[in-house]
C-alpha positions in Angstrom: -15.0 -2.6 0.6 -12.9 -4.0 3.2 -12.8 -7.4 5.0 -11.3 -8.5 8.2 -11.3 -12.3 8.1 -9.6 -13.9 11.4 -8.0 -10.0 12.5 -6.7 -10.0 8.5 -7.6 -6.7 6.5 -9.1 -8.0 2.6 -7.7 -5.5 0.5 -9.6 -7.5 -2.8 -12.4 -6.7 -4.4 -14.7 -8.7 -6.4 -15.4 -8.0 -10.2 -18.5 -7.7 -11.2 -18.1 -8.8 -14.7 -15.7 -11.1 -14.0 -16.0 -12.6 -10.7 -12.6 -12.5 -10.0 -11.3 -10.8 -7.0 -8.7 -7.8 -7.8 -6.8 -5.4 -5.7 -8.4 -2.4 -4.4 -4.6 -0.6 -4.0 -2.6 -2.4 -7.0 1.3 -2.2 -6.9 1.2 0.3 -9.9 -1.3 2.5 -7.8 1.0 3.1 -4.9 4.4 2.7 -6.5 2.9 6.2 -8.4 2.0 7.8 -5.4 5.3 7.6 -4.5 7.0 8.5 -8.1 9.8 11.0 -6.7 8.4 11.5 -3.6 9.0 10.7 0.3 5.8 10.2 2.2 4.9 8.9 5.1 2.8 5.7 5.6 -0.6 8.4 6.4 0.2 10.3 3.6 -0.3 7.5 1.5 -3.5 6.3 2.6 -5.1 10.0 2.0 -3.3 9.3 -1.3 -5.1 6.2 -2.1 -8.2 6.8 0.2 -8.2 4.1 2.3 -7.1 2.9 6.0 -4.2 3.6 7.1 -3.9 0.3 8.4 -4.2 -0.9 4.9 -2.0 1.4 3.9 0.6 0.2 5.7 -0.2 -3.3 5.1 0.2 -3.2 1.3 3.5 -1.0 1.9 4.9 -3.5 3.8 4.0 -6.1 1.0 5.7 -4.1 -1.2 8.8 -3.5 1.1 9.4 -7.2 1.6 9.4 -7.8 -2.6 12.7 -5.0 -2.2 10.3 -2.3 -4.6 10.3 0.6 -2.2 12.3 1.1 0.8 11.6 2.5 4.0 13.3 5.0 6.9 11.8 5.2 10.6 11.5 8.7 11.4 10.2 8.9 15.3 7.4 6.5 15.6 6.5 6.8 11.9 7.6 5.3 8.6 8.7 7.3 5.0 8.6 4.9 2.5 10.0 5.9 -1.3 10.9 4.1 -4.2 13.8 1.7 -4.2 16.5 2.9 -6.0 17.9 1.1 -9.4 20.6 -0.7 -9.2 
């Protein structure tokens, strides 16, 4: 289930044991969809299911903590992982 709060896309979910509100597209999901692959930002949301909007929402997350990288390619994104150092 998704949320838009104030033009914001909720990408939580509440537990319903717990109560606590968890990631519907966790770090570890995404950074394994993109395990030796390039995609770009659509592919990954078929990957995962969801919006692409959200998609690319959570990428960028992930992009601005340095754990995948990204390359512009026309109007579109390919995101990957970031390499070790």
């Amino acid at each position: 289930m998704h949320l838009r709060l104030k033009g914001v896309l909720m990408t939580r979910r509440r537990d319903p044991d717990t109560g606590k509100y968890v990631e519907n597209y966790p770090d570890d999901k995404i950074l394994s969809v993109l395990a030796g692959k390039r995609l770009s930002t659509t592919e990954i949301a078929a990957e995962l299911g969801c919006d692409r909007s959200t998609a690319h929402q959570r990428l960028t997350s992930l992009h601005d903590e340095e754990k995948i990288s990204r390359d512009q390619v026309g109007k579109a994104f390919v995101w990957e992982l970031t390499e070790p150092e």
